[in-house]
VEXDREN-2710 file (C-alpha; in Angstrom, 1 decimal):
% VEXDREN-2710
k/r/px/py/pz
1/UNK/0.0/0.0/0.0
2/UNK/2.7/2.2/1.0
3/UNK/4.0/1.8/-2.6
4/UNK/0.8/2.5/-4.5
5/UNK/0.4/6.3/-2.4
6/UNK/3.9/6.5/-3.8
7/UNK/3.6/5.7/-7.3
8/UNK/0.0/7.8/-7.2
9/UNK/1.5/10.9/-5.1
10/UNK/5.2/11.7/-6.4
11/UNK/4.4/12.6/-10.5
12/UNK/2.1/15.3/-8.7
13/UNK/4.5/16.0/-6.8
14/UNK/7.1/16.7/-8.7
15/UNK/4.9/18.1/-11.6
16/UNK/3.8/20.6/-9.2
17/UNK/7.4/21.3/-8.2
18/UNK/8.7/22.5/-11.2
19/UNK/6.2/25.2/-11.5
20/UNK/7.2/28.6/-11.6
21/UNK/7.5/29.9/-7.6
22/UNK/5.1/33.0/-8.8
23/UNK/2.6/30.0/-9.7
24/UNK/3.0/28.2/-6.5
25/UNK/2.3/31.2/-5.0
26/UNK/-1.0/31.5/-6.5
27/UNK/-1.6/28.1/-5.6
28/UNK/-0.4/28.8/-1.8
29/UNK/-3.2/31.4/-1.9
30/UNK/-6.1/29.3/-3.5
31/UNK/-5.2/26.8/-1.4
32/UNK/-5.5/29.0/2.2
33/UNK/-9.4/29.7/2.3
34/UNK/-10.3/25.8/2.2
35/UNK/-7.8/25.0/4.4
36/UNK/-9.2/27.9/6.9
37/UNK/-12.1/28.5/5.9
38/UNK/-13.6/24.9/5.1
39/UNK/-11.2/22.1/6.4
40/UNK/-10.4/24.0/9.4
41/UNK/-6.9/22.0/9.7
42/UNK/-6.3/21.8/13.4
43/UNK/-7.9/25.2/13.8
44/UNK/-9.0/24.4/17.4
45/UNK/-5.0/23.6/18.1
46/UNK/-4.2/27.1/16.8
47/UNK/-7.1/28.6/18.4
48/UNK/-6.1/27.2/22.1
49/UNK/-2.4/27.9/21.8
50/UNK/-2.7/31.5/21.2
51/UNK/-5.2/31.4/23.4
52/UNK/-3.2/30.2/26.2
53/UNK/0.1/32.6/25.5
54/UNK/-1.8/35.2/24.0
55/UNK/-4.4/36.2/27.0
56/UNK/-4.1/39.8/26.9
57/UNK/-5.1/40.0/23.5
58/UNK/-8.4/40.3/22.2
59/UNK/-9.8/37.3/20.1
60/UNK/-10.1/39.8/16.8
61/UNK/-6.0/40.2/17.4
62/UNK/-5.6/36.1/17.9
63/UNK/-7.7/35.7/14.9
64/UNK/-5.3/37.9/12.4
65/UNK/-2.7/36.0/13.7
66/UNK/-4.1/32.7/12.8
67/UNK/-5.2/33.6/9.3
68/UNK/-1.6/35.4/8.7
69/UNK/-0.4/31.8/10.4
70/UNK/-2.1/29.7/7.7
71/UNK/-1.4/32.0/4.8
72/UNK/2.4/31.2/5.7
73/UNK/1.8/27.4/6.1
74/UNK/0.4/27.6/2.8
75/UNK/3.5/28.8/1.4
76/UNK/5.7/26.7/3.7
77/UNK/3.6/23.8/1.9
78/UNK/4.6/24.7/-1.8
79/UNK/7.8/25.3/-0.5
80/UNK/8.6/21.8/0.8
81/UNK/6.9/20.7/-2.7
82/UNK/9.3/22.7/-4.7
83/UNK/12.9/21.5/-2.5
84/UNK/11.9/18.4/-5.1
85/UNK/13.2/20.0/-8.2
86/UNK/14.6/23.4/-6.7
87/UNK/18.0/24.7/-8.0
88/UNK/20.9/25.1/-6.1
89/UNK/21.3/29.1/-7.4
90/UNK/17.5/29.7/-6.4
91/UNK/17.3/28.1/-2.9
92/UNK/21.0/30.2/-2.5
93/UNK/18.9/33.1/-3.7
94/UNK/15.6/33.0/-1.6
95/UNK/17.7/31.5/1.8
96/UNK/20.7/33.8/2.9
97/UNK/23.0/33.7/5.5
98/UNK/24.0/37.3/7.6
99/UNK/26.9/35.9/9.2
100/UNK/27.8/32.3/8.2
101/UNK/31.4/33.4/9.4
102/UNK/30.3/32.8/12.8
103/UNK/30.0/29.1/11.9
104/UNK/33.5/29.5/9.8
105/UNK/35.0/30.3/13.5
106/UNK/34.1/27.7/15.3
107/UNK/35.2/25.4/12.6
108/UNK/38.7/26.7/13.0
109/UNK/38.4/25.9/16.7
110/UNK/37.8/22.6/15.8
111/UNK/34.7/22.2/17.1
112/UNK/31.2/20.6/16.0
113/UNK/28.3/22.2/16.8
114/UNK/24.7/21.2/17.8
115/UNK/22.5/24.0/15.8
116/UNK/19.9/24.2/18.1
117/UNK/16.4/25.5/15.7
118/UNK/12.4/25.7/16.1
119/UNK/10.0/25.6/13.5
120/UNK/9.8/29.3/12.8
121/UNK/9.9/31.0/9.8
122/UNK/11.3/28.2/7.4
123/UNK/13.5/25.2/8.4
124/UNK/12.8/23.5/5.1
125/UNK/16.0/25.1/3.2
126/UNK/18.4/25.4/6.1
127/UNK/20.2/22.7/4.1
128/UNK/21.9/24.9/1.7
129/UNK/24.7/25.9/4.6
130/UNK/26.6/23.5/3.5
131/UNK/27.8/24.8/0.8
132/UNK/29.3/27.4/2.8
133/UNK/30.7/25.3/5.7
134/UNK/33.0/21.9/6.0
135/UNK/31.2/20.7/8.8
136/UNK/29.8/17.3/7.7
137/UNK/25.7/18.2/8.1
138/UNK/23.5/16.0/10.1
139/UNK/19.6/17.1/10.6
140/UNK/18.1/14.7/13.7
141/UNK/14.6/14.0/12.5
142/UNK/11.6/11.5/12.7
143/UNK/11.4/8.9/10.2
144/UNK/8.4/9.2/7.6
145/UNK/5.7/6.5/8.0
146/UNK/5.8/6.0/4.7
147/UNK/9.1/4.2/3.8
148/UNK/9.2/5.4/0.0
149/UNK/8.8/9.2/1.0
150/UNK/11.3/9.0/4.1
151/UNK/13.5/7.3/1.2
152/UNK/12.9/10.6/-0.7
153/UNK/13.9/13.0/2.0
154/UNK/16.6/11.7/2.6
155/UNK/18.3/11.6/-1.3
156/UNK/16.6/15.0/-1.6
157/UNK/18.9/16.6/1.9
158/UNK/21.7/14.2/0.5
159/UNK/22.4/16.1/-2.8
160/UNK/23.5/18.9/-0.3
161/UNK/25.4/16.8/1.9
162/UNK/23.2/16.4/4.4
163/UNK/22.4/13.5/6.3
164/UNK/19.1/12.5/7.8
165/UNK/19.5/10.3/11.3
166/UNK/17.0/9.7/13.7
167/UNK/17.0/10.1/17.4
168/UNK/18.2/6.7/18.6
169/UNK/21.0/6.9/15.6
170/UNK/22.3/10.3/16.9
171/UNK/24.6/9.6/19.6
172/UNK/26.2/6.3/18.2
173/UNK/27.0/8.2/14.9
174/UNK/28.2/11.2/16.6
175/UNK/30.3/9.3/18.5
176/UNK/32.3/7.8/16.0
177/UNK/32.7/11.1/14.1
178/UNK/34.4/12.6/17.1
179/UNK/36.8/9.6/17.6
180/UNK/37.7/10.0/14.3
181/UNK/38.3/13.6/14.3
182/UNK/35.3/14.6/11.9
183/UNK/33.5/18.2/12.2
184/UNK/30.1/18.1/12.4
185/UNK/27.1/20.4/12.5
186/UNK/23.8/18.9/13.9
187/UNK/20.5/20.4/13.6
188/UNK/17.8/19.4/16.4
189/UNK/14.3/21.3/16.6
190/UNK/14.8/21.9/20.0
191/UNK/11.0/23.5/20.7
192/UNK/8.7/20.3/20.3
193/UNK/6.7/18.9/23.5
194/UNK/8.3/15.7/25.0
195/UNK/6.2/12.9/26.2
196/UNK/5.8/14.0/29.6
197/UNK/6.9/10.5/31.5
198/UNK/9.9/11.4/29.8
199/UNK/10.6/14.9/30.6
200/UNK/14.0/15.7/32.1
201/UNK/13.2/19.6/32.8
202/UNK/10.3/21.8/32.9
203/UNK/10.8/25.7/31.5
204/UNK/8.2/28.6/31.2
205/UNK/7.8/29.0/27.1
206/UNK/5.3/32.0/26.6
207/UNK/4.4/33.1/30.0
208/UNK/3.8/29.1/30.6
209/UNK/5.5/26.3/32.2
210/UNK/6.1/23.4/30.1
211/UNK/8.3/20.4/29.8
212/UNK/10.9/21.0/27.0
213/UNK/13.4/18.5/25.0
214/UNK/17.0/18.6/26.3
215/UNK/18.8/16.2/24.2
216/UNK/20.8/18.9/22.0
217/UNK/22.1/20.2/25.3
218/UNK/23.1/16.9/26.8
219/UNK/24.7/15.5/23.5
220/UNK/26.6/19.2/23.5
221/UNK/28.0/18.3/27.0
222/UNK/29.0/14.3/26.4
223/UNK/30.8/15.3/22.9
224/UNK/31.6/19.0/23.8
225/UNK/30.4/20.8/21.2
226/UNK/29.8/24.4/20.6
227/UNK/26.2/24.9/21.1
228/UNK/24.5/27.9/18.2
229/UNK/21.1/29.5/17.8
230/UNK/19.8/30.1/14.2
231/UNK/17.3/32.8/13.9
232/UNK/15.2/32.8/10.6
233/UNK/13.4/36.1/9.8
234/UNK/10.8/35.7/6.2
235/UNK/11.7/39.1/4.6
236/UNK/8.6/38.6/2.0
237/UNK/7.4/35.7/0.2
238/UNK/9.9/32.9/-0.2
239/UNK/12.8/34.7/0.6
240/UNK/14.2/34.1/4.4
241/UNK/17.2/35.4/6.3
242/UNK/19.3/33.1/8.8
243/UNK/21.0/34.8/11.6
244/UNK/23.7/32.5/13.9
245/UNK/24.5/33.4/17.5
246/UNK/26.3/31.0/19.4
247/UNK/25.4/30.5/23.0
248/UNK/28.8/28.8/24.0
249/UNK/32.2/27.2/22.7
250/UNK/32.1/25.2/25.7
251/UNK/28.9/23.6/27.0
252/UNK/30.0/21.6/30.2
253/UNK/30.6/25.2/31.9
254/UNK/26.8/26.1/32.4
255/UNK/24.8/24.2/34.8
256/UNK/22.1/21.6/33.4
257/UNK/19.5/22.8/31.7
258/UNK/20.9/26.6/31.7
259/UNK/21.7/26.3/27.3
260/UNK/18.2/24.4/27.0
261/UNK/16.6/28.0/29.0
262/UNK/18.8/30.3/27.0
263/UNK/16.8/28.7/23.5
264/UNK/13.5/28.9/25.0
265/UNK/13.8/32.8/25.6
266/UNK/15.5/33.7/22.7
267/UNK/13.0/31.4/21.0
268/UNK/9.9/33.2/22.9
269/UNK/11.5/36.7/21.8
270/UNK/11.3/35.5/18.5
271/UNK/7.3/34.4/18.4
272/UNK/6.8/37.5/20.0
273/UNK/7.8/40.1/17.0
274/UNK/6.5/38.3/14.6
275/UNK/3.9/35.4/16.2
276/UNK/2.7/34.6/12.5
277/UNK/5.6/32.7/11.4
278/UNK/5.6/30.1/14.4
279/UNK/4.0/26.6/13.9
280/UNK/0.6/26.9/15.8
281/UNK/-0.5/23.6/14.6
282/UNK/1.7/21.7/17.4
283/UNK/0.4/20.8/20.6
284/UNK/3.4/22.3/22.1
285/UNK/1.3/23.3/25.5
286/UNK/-0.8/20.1/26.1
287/UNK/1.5/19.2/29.6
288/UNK/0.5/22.7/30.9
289/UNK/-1.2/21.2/33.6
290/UNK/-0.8/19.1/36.4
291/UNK/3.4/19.7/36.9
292/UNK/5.4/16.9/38.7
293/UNK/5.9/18.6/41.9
294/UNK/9.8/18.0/41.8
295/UNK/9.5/20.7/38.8
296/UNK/7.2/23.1/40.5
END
C-alpha cells in the first residue's frame, strides 16, 4: 500500500514542483481559504495555543494571527513541494546567511556544533549551509511513516550533503565522528513537547511552564560541542534570512538545563515580534497542567 500512495503521489508532486514559484504562489493562496475556511486543519490547536500565551489579547488580534499563520503554512507547503526540483542558485537566492562566518570560526576551533532550531519562519531550506561550511551536516529527524517518501527526503537533503539520522542513531553516529576527528554540525528542533513521563526539565515558554526536549544540550555536553542559535526572519514571500548566534564554545561550563533556557527565551523573543511565522499547529502546550511537583 505504501508503494501504490507513492507511485499515485510523487508525478504530482514533482509536476507541481517544477512550476514557476510566482505559480506556486498563487496556488499557496487558492489553497488557504479551504484550508481555513472549510477544512479548518487543526484550527481548534491554533485557536487554544494562542489562546493560552496570547491572553491579553483580544480574540479579533488572535484571529489575524491565525489567518496570517495559515497564509504562511500555505506557502511553507509549496515550498517543501518545490525543495523536489529546486535549483541550487535559487534556494541560494531565496535562503541567505548574515553571518555564516560565525560558523566558519568555530570550525577553526575545531569544534562541531549542535544548531539548536524551532519551526519558525522556514527550516525546510536550512540545508543549503553546506555549501558554505566543512562541517559534515547532520539534521536529527523523525522517520516518515511512509518508507518510499522518508526514502525521498533523505536523497533530496543528500544532494546537499546532508544527512538525515534519527534520534536513537544520533549519539552512536556522533560518536564515531568525534573519535575520528570529523567536524560536524547537527540540527535538532529543540521547541517540540516531550512525552511527559519522559521529561528531564520543565521551562516557562510564553508566560507558561512546560516540559521542553533537552537532548541537544546533553549531546553538546557528552561530545563537547559548541552549542549555536539560528534565527530565521521571512523578509517577503519565499525569501528568508538566517542569523547565527552562538550561545557557547564550551557547553559543560553552564549548569544543566541553563543552554536548554537560554533557547527557549531567545526562541519566545522570536514568536513575540512576529507570532505569525511560528508553527501553531503543534500541541506544544498540552502538559500545561498538572506539573510533577519536583518541577514546580
Amino acid at each position: 500500500m505504501q508503494l501504490l500512495i507513492y507511485i499515485l503521489v510523487y508525478p504530482f508532486l514533482w509536476i507541481t514542483s517544477i512550476l514557476p514559484m510566482k505559480w506556486l504562489y498563487r496556488v499557496s493562496t487558492l489553497l488557504y481559504y479551504p484550508l481555513y475556511y472549510v477544512f479548518g486543519y487543526r484550527k481548534k490547536v491554533v485557536f487554544e495555543n494562542l489562546h493560552i500565551v496570547f491572553p491579553e489579547k483580544t480574540s479579533e488580534e488572535r484571529k489575524n494571527i491565525a489567518k496570517k499563520f495559515y497564509r504562511h503554512l500555505c506557502d511553507m507547503l509549496v515550498e517543501s513541494i518545490k525543495t523536489l526540483s529546486i535549483s541550487e542558485e535559487e534556494i541560494i537566492k531565496r535562503f541567505a546567511f548574515t553571518n555564516i562566518e560565525e560558523i566558519k570560526n568555530i570550525e577553526k576551533e575545531n569544534k562541531s556544533i549542535i544548531l539548536m532550531c524551532a519551526h519558525y519562519a522556514s527550516w525546510e531550506w536550512i540545508f543549503i549551509m553546506q555549501k558554505y561550511v566543512n562541517h559534515k551536516g547532520y539534521a536529527i529527524y523523525k522517520r516518515l511513516a511512509n518508507a518510499y517518501f522518508d526514502r525521498l527526503v533523505q536523497r533530496i537533503r543528500a544532494k546537499y550533503d546532508t544527512h538525515l539520522v534519527t534520534t536513537k542513531e544520533t549519539f552512536e553516529i556522533l560518536t564515531k565522528s568525534k573519535e575520528i576527528g570529523e567536524l560536524t554540525i547537527n540540527g535538532f528542533l529543540s521547541d517540540q513537547s516531550p512525552k511527559k513521563d519522559k521529561a528531564f526539565h520543565w521551562s516557562e515558554f510564553m508566560g507558561v511552564k512546560v516540559p521542553v526536549h533537552t537532548g541537544a544540550e546533553l549531546l553538546a555536553k557528552r561530545l563537547d560541542m559548541a552549542v549555536v542559535y539560528f534565527l530565521v526572519k521571512k523578509l517577503k514571500r519565499g525569501h528568508y534570512e538566517t542569523t547565527f548566534t552562538t550561545i557557547t564554545l564550551n557547553p559543560n561550563e553552564y549548569k544543566d538545563y541553563e543552554i536548554t533556557d537560554i533557547f527557549t527565551k531567545a526562541l519566545e523573543e522570536q514568536i513575540r515580534e512576529a507570532p505569525e511565522f511560528y508553527l501553531w499547529t503543534h500541541k506544544r502546550w498540552k502538559h500545561r497542567d498538572n506539573i510533577p511537583e519536583q518541577f514546580q
